[in-house]
ZAMARGU-4260 file (C-alpha; in steps of 0.2 Angstrom, whole numbers, plus 5000, padded with zeros to 4 digits):
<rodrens>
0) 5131/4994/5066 | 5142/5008/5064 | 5154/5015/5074 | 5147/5027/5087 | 5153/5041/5102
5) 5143/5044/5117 | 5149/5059/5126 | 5142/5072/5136 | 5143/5061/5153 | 5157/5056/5165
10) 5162/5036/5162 | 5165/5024/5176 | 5173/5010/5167 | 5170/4999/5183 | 5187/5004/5192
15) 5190/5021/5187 | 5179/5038/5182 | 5184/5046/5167 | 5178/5066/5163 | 5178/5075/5146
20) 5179/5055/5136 | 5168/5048/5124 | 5164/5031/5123 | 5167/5022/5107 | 5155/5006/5101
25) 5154/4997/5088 | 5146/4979/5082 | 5138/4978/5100 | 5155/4978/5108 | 5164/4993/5117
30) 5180/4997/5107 | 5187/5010/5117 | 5185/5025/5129 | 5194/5040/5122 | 5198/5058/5127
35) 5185/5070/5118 | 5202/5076/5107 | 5204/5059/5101 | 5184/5057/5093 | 5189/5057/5076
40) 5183/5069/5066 | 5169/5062/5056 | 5164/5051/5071 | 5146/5048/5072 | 5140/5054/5091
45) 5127/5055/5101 | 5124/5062/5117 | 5122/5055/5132 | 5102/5059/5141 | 5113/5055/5159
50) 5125/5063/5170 | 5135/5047/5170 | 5138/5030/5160 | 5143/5015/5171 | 5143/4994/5167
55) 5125/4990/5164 | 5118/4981/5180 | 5118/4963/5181 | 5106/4951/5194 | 5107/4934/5196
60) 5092/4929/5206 | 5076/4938/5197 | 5060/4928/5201 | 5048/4940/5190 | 5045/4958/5183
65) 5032/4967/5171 | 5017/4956/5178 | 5026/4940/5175 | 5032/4925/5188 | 5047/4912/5179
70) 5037/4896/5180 | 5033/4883/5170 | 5020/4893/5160 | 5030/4908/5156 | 5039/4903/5141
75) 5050/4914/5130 | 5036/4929/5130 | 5036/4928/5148 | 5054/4928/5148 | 5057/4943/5137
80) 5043/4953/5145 | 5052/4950/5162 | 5069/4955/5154 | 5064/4971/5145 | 5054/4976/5163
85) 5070/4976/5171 | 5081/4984/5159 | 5070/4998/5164 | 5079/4998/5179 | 5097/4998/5172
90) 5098/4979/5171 | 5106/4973/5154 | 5110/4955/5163 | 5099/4944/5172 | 5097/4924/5176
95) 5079/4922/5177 | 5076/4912/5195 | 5065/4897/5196 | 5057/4895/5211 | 5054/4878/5219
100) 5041/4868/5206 | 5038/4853/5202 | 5048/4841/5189 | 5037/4845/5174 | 5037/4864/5177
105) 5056/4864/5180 | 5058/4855/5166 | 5046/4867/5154 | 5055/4883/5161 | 5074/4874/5155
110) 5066/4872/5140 | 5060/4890/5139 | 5077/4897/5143 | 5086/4886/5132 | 5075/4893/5119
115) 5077/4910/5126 | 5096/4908/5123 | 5094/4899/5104 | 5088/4917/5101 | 5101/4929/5110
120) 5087/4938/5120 | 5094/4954/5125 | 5097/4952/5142 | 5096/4935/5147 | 5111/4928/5155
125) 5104/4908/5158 | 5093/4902/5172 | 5096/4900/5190 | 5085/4886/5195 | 5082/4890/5216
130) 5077/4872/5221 | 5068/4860/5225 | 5084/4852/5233 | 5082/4864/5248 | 5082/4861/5269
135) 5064/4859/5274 | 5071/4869/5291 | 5076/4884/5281 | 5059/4886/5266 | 5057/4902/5264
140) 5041/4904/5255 | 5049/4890/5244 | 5032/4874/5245 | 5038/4864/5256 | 5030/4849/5249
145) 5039/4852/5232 | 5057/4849/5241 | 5067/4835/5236 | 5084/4827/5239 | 5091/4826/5222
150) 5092/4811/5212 | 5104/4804/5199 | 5091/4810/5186 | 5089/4825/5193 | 5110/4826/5193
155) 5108/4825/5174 | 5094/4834/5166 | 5107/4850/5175 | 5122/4842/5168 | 5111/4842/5152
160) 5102/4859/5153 | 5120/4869/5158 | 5128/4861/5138 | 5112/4873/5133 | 5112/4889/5143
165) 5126/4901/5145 | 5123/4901/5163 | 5116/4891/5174 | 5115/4893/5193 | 5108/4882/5206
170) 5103/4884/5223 | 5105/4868/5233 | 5106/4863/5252 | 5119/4852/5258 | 5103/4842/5268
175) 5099/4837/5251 | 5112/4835/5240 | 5129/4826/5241 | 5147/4835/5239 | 5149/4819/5225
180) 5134/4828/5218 | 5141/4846/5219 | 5159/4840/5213 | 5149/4835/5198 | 5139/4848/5194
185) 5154/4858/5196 | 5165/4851/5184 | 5151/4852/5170 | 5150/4869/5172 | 5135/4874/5182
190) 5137/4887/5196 | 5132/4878/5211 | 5125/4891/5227 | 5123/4886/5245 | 5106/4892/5251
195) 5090/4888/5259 | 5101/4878/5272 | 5103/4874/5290 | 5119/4865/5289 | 5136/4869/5298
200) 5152/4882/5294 | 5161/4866/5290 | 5149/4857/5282 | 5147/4872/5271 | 5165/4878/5269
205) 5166/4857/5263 | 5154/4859/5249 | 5162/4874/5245 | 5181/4863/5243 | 5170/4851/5232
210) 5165/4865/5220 | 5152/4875/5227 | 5154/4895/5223 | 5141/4905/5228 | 5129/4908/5243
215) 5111/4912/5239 | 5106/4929/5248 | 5116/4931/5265 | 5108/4929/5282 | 5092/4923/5274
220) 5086/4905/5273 | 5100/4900/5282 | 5110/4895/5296 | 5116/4912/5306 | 5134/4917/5312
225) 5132/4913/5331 | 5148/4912/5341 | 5151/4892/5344 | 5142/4888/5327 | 5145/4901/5314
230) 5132/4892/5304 | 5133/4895/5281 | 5136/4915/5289 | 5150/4912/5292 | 5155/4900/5280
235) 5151/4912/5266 | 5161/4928/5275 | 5177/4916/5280 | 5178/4909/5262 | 5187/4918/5249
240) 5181/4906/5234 | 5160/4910/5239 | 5154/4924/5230 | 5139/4931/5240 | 5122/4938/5234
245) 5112/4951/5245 | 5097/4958/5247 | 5100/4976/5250 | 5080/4982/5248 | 5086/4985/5269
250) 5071/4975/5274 | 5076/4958/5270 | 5092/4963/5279 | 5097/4977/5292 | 5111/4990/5285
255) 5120/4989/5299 | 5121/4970/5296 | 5125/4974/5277 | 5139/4986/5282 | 5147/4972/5295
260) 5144/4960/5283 | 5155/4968/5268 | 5168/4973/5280 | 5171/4954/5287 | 5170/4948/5269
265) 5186/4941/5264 | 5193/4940/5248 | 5196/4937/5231 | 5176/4933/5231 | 5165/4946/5234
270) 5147/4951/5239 | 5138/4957/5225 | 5118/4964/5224 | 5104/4954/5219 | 5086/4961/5219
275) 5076/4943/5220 | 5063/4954/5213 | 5045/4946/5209 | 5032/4950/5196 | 5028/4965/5204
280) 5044/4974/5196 | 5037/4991/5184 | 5019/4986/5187 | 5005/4992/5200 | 5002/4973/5207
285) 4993/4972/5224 | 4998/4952/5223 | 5000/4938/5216 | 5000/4922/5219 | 5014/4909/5222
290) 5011/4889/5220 | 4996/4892/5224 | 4998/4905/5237 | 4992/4923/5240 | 5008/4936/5241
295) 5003/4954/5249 | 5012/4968/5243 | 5011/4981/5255 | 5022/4995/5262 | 5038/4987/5250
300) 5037/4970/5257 | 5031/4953/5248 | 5024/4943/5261 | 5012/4926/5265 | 4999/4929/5272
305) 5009/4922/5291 | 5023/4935/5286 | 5037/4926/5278 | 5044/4936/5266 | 5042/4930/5250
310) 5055/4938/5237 | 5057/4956/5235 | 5050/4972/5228 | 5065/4983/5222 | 5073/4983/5206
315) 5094/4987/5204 | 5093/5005/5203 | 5086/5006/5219 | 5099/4995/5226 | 5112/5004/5220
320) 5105/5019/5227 | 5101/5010/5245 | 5118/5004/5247 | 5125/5021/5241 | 5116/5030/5252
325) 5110/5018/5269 | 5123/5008/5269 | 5136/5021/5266 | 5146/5015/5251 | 5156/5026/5239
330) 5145/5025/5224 | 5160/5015/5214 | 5158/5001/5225 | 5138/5000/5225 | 5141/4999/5206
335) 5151/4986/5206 | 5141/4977/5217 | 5128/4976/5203 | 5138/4975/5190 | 5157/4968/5192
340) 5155/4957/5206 | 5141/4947/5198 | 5148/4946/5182 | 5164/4935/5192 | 5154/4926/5204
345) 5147/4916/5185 | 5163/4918/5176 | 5155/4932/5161 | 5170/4945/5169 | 5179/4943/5152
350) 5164/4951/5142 | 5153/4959/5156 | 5154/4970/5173 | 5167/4983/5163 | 5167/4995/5150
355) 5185/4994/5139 | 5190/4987/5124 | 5181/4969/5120 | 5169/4971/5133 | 5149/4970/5128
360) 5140/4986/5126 | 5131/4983/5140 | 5128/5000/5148 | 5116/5011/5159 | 5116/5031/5159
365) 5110/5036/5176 | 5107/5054/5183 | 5115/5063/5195 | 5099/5056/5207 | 5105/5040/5200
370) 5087/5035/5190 | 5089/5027/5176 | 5090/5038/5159 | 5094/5026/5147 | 5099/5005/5146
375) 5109/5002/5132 | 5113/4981/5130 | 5124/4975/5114 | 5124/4994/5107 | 5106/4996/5106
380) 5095/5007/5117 | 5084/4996/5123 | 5076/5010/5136 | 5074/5027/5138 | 5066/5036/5152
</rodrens>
């Protein structure tokens, strides 16, 4: 690839806006950002079809998209299809999220992403594997007769899967796993996520001293913050070492708990965006079914048939949008909530979550209504509206 300009938009580099530059790319990688008197003469350009170019959006907990569920059957063409349905929606990095199977499936959807990953699919990140080893008190919509401590083999195939994958992030309850077992994962690399839980603040800020680094979607599937037992609520807004996804569709949690939340957050670990978006994602699905299960998509909601909700109907765009405009963030910080913040809570922050020098070229051009004009991953436009 050839070295190439975009201009004609202002550049949010992930810390900073930038008016009247270009950005420079080159061999998939961003080699610069440079005032329009600096484009050499000769340079190749193109202009941008946005108002603004900012870190292409990264989600770590995508269940589906484009008509397709991550299960056992999906396989790479599942994976791909999902991938490309939500880069329609700005997101150039995403960990495909399995829900709750069984051992056979768990074990064919490793085996998909690791083949996924053999073949540097544009915009697959590695896997995030959402159970079985959950609380029964805390399901979800996760089968509850699927949910299983987790067993030395189970210890390994992970240990196994993560020398594969470039990611791989678990969800796990401390009801059915031991800190021994975190500690391990840990130290082999796998990014271990508190969720699906009923367990204490201590309890959880303890797994989180033996390795634990994330929390799975705050305030659902889990223990709340009450006042004598703040319950993994609190454990994930009192801890500066657990990064914290969140669901900002503002049905699966209130803005008003959203903007309490990120102010009691304390730090360096952040809350960042996820959209635990299902196969509904850029299609016209009325449902679909889940383990066997019939899932109504109604009014924005996913739901059972007794209500529970059941994953999310909302793609990254719209987050940033909803926690732009709802829950009253400067437009920076809502982008790098789906963007930068992700990119640290799985250690990628040296290639992804900012545009400079030796960063991917991972990018999204957004309007000034903030839809998506154009996705851009590894220099190549891989959507345009």
């Amino acid at each position: 690839m050839t070295s190439l300009a975009i201009t004609g938009a202002r550049i949010f580099d992930g810390d900073a806006w930038h008016d009247d530059h270009a950005l420079i790319i080159d061999g998939g990688q961003v080699t610069g950002i440079v005032p329009m008197r600096g484009v050499a003469p000769g340079q190749a350009t193109r202009k941008a079809g946005g108002a603004m170019i900012v870190p292409g959006f990264l989600d770590l907990q995508v269940n589906g998209g484009g008509g397709v569920m991550f299960d056992g059957e999906c396989g790479v063409e599942g994976l791909s299809t999902i991938c490309r349905a939500h880069a329609k929606f700005g997101t150039a990095g995403l960990l495909p999220t399995l829900i709750t199977d069984t051992r056979e499936a768990t074990a064919k959807a490793i085996a998909a992403g690791i083949e996924a990953a053999r073949s540097r699919m544009p915009g697959f990140l590695g896997l995030h594997l959402e159970g079985p080893h959950l609380s029964l008190a805390r399901k979800g919509a996760h089968d509850p007769s699927l949910i299983r401590p987790m067993e030395a083999d189970d210890l390994g195939a992970l240990i196994e899967a993560r020398r594969h994958l470039p990611v791989l992030m678990v969800t796990l309850a401390p009801e059915s796993v031991t800190q021994e077992q975190v500690r391990a994962l840990a130290e082999a690399g796998v990014c271990v996520s508190l969720g699906h839980t009923d367990t204490g603040c201590r309890t959880a800020l303890a797994y989180a001293k033996a390795g634990a680094r994330l929390v799975t979607h705050l305030f659902n599937a889990m223990s709340p913050l009450g006042h004598r037992e703040p319950g993994l609520v609190g454990a994930a807004l009192e801890s500066g070492t657990l990064w914290t996804g969140l669901i900002a569709d503002g049905i699966h949690v209130d803005p008003v708990a959203m903007r309490a939340a990120l102010k009691a957050k304390t730090g360096p670990a952040r809350i960042f965006a996820v959209t635990d978006a299902m196969s509904t994602i850029g299609t016209d699905m009325k449902s679909f079914t889940l383990n066997g299960r019939t899932i109504e998509r109604r009014d924005g909601r996913l739901t059972l048939a007794d209500g529970t909700l059941a994953g999310a109907d909302i793609d990254m765009a719209s987050t940033v949008a909803n926690l732009h405009r709802q829950v009253g963030l400067p437009l920076e910080e809502a982008l790098r909530m789906a963007s930068l913040y992700p990119a640290q809570a799985v250690k990628l922050e040296k290639t992804k979550g900012r545009l400079g020098a030796g960063m991917d070229a991972d990018f999204v051009e957004l309007t000034e209504e903030l839809s998506v004009a154009v996705t851009w991953i590894s220099g190549n436009v891989v959507h345009t509206a």
